[in-house]
DSSP file (Angstrom, degrees, kcal/mol; ACC not computed):
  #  RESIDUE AA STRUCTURE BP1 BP2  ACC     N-H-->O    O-->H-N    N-H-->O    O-->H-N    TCO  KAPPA ALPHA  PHI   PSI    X-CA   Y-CA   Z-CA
    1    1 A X              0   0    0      0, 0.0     6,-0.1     0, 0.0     3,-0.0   0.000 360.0 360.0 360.0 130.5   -3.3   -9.2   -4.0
    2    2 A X        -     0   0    0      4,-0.1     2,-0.7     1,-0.1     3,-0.0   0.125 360.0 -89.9 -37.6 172.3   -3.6  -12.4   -6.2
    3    3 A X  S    S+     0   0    0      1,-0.2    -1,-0.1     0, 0.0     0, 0.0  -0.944 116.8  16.5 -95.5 124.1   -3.8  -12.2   -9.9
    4    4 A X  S    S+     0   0    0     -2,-0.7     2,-0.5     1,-0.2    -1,-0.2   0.038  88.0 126.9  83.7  -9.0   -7.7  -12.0  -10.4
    5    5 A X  S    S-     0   0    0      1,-0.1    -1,-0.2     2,-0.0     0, 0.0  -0.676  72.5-100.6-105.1 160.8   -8.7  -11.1   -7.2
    6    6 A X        +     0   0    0     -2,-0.5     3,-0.1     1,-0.2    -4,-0.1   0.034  45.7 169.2 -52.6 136.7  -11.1   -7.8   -7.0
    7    7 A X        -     0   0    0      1,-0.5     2,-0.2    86,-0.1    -1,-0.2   0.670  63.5 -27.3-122.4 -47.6   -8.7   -4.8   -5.9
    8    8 A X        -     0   0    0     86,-0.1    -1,-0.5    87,-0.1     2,-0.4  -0.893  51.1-150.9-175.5 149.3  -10.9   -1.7   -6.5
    9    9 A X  E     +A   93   0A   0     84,-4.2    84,-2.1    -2,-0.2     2,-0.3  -0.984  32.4 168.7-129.6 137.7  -13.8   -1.1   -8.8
   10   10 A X  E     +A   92   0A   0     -2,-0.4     2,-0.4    82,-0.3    82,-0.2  -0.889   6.0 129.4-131.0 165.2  -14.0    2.7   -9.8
   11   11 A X  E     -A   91   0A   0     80,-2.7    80,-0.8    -2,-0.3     2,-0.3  -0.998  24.8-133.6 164.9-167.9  -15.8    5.3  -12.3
   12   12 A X  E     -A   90   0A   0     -2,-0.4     2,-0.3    78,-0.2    78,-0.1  -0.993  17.1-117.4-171.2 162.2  -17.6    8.3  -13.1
   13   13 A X  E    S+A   89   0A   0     76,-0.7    76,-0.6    -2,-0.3     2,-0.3  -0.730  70.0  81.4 -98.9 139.8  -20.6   10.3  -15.2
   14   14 A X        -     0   0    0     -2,-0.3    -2,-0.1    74,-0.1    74,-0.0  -0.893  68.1 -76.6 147.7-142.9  -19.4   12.6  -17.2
   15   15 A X  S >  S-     0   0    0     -2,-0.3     3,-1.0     3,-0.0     4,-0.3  -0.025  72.8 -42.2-112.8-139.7  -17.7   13.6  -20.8
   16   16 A X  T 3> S+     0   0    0      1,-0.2     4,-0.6     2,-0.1     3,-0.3   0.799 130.0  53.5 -52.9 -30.9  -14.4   13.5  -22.7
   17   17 A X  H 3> S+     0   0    0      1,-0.2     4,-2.1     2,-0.1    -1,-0.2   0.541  87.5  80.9 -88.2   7.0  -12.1   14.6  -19.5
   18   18 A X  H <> S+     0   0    0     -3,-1.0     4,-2.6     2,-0.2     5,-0.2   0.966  86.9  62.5 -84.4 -60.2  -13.6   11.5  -16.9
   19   19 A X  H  > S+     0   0    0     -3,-0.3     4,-2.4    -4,-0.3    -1,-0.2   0.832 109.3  44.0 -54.5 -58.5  -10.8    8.9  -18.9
   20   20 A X  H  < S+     0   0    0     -4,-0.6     4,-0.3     1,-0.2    -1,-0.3   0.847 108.8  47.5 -77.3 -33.0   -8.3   11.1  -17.4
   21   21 A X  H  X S+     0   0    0     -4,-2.1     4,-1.0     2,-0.2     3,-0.4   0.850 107.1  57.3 -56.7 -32.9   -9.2   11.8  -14.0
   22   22 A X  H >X S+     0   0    0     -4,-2.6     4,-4.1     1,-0.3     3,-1.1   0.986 108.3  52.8 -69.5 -45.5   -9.9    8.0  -13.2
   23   23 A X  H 3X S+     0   0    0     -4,-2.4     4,-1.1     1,-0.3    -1,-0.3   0.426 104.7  54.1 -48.7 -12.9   -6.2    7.6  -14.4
   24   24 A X  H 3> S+     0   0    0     -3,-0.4     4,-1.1    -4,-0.3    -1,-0.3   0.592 111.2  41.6 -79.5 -40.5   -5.3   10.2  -12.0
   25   25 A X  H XX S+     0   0    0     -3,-1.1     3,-2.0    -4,-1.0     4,-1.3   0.960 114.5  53.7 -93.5 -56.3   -6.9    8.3   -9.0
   26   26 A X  H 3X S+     0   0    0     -4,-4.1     4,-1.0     1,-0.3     5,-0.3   0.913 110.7  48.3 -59.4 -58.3   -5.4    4.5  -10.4
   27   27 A X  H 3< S+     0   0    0     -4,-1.1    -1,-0.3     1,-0.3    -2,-0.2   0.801 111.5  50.0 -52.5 -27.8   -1.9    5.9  -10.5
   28   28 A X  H X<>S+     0   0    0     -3,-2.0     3,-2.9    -4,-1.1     5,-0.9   0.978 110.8  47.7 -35.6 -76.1   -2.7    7.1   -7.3
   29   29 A X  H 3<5S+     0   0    0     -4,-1.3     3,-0.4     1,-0.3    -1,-0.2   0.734 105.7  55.2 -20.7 -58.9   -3.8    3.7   -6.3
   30   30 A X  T 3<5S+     0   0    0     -4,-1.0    -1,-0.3     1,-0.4    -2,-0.2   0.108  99.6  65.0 -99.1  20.5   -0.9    2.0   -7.6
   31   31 A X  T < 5S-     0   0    0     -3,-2.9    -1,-0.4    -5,-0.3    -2,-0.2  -0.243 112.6-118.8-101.9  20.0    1.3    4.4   -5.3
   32   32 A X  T   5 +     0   0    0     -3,-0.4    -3,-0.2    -5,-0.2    -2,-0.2   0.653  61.3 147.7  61.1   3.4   -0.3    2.8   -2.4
   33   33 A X      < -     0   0    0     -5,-0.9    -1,-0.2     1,-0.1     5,-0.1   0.012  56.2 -71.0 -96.9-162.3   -1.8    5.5   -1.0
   34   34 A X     >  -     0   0    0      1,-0.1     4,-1.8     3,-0.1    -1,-0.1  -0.394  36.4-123.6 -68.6 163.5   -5.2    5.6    0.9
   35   35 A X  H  > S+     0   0    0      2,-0.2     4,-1.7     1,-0.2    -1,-0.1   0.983 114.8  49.7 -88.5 -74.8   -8.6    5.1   -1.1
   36   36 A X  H >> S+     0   0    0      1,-0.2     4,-1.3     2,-0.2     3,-1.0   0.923 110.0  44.9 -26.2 -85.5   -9.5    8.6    0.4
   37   37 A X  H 3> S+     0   0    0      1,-0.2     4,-1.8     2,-0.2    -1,-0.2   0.890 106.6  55.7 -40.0 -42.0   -6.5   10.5   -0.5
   38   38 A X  H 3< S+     0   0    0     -4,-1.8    -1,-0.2     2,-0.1    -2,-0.2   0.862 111.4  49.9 -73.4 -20.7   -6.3    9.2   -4.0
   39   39 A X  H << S+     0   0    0     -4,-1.7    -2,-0.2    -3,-1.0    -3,-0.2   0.997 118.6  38.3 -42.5 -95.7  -10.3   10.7   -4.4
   40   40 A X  H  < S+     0   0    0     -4,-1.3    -3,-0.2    43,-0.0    -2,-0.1   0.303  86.6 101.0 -60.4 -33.5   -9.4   14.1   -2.9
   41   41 A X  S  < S-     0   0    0     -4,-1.8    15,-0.0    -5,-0.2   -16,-0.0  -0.138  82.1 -86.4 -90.4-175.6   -6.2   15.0   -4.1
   42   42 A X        -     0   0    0      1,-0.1     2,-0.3    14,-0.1    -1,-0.2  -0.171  42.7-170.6 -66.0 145.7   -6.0   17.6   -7.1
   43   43 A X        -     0   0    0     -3,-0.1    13,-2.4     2,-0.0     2,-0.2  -0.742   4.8-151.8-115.8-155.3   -6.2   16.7  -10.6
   44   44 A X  E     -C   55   0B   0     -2,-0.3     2,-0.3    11,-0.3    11,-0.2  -0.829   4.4-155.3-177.4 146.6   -5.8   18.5  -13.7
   45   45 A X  E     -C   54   0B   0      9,-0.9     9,-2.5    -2,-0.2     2,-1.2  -0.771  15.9-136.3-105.3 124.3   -6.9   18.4  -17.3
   46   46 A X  E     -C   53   0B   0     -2,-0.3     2,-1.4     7,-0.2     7,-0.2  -0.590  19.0-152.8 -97.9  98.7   -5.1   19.9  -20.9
   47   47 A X  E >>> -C   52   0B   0      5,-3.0     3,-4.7    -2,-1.2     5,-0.9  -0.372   5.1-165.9 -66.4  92.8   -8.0   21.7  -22.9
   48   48 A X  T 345S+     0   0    0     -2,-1.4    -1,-0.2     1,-0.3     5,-0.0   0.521  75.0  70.1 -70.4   9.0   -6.3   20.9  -25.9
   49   49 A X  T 345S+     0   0    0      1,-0.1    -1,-0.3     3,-0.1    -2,-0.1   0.090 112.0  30.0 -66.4  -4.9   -9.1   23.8  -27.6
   50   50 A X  T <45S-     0   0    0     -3,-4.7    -2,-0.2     2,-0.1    -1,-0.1   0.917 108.5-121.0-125.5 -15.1   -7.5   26.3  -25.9
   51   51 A X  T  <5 +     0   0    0     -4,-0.7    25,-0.5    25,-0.1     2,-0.4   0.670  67.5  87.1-108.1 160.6   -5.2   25.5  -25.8
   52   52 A X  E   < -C   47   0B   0     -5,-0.9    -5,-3.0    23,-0.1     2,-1.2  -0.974  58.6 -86.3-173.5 177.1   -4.3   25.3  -21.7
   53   53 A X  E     -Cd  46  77B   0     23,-2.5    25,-2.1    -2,-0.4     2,-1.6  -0.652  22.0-153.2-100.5  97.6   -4.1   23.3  -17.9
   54   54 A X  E     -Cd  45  78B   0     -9,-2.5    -9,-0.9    -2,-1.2     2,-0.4  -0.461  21.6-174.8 -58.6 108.9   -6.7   23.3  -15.9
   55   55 A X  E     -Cd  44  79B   0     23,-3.5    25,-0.6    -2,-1.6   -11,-0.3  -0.869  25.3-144.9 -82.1 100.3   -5.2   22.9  -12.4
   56   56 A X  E     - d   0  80B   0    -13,-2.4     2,-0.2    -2,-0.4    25,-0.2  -0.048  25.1-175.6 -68.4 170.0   -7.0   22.5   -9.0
   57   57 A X        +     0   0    0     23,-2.2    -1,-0.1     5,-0.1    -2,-0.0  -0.463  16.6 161.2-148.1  72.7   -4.6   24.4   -6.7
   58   58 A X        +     0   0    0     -2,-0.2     2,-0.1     5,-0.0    -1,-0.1   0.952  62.4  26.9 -79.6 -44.6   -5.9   24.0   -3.1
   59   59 A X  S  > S-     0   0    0      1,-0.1     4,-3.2     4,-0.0     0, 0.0  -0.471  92.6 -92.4-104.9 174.3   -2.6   24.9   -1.1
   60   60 A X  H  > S+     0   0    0      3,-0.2     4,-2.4     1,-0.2     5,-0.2   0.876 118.4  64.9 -51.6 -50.0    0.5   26.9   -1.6
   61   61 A X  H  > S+     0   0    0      2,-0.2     4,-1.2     3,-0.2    -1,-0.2   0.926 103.4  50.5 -28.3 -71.0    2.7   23.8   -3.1
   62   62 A X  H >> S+     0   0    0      2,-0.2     3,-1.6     1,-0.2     4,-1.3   0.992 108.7  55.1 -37.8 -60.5    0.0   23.6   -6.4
   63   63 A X  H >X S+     0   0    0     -4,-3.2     3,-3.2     1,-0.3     4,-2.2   0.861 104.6  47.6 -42.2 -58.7    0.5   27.1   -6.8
   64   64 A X  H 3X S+     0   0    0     -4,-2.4     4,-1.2     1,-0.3    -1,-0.3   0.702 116.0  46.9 -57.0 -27.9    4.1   26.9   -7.1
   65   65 A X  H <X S+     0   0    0     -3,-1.6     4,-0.8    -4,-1.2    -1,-0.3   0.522 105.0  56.0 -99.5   2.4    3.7   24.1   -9.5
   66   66 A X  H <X S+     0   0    0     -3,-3.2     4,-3.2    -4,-1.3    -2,-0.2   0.786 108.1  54.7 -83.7 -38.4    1.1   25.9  -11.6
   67   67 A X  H  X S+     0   0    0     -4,-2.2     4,-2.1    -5,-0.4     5,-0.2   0.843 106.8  46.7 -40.4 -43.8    3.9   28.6  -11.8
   68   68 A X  H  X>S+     0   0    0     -4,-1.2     4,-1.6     1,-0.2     5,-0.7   0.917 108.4  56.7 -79.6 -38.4    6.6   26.2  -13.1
   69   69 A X  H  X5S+     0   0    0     -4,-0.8     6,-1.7     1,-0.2     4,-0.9   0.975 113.4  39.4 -67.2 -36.6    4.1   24.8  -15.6
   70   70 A X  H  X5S+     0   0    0     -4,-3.2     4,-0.7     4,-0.2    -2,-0.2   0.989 124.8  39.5 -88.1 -32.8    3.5   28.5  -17.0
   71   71 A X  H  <5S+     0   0    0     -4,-2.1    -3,-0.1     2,-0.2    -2,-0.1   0.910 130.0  28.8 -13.0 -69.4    7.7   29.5  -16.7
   72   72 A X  H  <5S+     0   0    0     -4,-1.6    -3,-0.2    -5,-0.2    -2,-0.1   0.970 131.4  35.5 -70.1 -52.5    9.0   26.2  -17.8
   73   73 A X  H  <<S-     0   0    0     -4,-0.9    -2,-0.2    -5,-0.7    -1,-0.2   0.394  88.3-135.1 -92.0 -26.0    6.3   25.1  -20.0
   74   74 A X     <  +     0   0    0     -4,-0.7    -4,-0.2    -6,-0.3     2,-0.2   0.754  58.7 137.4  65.4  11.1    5.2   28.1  -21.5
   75   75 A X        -     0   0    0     -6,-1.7     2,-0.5   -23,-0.0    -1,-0.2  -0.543  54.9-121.8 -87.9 153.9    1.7   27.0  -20.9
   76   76 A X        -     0   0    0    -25,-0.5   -23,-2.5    -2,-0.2     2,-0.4  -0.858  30.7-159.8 -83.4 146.8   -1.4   29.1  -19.6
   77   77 A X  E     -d   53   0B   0     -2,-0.5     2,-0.6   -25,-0.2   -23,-0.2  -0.706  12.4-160.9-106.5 138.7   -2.6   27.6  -16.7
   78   78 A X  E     -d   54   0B   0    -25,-2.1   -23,-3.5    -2,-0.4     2,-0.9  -0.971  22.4-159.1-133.7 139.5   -6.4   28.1  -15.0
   79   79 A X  E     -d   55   0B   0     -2,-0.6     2,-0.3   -25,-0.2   -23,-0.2  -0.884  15.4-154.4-146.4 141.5   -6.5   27.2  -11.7
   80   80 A X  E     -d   56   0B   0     -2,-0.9   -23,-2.2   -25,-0.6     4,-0.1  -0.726   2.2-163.1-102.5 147.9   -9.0   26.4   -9.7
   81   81 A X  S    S+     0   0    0     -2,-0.3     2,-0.3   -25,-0.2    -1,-0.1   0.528  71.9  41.6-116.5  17.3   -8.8   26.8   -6.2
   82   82 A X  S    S-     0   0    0    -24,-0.0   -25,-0.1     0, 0.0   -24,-0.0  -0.984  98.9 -84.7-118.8 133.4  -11.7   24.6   -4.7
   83   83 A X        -     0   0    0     -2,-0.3     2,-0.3     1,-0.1    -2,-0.1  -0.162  55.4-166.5 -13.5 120.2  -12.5   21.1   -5.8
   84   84 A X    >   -     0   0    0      1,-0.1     3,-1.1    -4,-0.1     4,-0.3  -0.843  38.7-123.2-128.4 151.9  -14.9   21.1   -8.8
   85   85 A X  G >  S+     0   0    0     -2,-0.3     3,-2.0     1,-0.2    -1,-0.1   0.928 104.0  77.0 -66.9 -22.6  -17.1   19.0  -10.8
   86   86 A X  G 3  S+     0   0    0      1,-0.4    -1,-0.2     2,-0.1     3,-0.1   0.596  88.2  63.9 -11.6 -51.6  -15.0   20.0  -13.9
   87   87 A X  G <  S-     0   0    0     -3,-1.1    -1,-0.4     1,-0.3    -2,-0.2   0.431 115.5-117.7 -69.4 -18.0  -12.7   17.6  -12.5
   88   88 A X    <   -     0   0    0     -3,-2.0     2,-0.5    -4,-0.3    -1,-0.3  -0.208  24.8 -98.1 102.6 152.4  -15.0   14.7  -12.9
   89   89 A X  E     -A   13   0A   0    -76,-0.6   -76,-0.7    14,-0.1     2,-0.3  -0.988  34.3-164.1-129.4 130.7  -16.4   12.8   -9.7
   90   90 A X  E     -A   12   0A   0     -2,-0.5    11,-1.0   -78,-0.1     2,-0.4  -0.679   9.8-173.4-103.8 140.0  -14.3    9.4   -9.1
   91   91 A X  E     -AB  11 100A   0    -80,-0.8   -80,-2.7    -2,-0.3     2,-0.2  -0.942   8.8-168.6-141.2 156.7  -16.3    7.1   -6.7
   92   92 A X  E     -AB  10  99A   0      7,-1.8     7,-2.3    -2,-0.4     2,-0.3  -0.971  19.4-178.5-138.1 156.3  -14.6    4.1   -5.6
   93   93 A X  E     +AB   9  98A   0    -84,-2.1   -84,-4.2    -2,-0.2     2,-0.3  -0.969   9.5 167.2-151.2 145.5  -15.1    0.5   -3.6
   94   94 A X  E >   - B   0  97A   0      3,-0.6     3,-1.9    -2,-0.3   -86,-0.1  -0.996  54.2 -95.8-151.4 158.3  -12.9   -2.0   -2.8
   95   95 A X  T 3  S+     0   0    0     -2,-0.3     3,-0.1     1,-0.3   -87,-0.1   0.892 127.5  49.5 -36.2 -43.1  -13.0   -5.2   -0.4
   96   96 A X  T 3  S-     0   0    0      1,-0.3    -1,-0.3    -3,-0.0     2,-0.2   0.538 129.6 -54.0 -93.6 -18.8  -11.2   -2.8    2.5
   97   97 A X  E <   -B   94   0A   0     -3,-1.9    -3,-0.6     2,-0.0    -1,-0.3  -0.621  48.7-105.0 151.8 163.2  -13.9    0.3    2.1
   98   98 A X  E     -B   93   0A   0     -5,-0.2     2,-0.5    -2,-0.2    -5,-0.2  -0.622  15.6-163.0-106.1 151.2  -15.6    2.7   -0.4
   99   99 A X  E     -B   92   0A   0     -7,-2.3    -7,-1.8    -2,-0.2     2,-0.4  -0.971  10.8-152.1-141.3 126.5  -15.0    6.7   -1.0
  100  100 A X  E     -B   91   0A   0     -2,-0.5     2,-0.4     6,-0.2    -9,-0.2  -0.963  34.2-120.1-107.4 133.8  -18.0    8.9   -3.1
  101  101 A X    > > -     0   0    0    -11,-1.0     5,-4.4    -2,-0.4     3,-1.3  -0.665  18.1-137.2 -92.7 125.3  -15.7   11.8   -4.7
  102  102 A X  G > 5S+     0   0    0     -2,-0.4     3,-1.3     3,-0.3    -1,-0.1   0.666  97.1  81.7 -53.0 -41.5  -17.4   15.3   -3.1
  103  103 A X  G 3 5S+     0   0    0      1,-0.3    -1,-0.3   -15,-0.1   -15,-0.2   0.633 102.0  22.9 -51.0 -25.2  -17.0   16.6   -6.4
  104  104 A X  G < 5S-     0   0    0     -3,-1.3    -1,-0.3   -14,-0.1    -3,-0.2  -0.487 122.9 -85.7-137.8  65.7  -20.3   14.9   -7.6
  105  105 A X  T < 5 -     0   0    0     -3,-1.3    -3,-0.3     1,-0.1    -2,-0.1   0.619  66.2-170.4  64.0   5.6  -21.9   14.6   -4.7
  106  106 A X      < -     0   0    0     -5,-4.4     2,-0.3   -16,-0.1    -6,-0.2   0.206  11.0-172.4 -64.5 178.3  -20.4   11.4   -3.9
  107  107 A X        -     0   0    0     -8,-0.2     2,-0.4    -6,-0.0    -6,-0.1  -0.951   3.5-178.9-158.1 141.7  -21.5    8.9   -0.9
  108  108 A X              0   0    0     -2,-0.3    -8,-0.1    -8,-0.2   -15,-0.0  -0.972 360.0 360.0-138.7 131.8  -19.9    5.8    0.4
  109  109 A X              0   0    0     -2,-0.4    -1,-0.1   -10,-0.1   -10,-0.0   0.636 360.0 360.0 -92.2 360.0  -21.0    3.6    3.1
């Protein structure tokens, strides 16, 4: 891409923890990977009120890395093991196609 031209436009509804999920999907982005994939994969959130990580943890791999975060890290961990709205719903569009995050209902056409 040029400098100025339209790359992806993205967002979300939702509260304090939405700032950090969209940042979850751009680093994605800016790893190249697919529109789709960067929607889908897991995030996680630090409730600094409890204080702890939320993690989604769909496959065996997360788990293992929710483990090292409470081992290494000392943290408690919550993990969730479906997609949730919790995690915020990321919807995206870009010149090359659109993705609505499952998580809120999304839809893209």
């Amino acid at each position: 891409a040029e400098m100025g031209d339209l790359v992806c436009a993205l967002g979300s509804g939702g509260s304090d923890r939405i700032p950090g999920m969209v940042m979850q999907v751009v680093t994605r982005q800016c790893d190249r990977e697919p529109l789709d994939v960067c929607v889908t994969a897991p995030r996680m959130h630090w409730d600094r009120s409890i204080p702890c990580i939320h993690m989604e943890c769909f496959c065996e791999s997360h788990r293992r890395a929710a483990e090292r975060v409470r081992t290494e890290l000392g943290v408690k961990v919550i993990e969730w093991t479906s997609p949730d709205i919790y995690f915020g719903g990321v919807h995206c569009a870009s010149p090359s196609g659109s993705y609505g995050d499952a998580r809120r209902s999304g839809y893209a056409l």
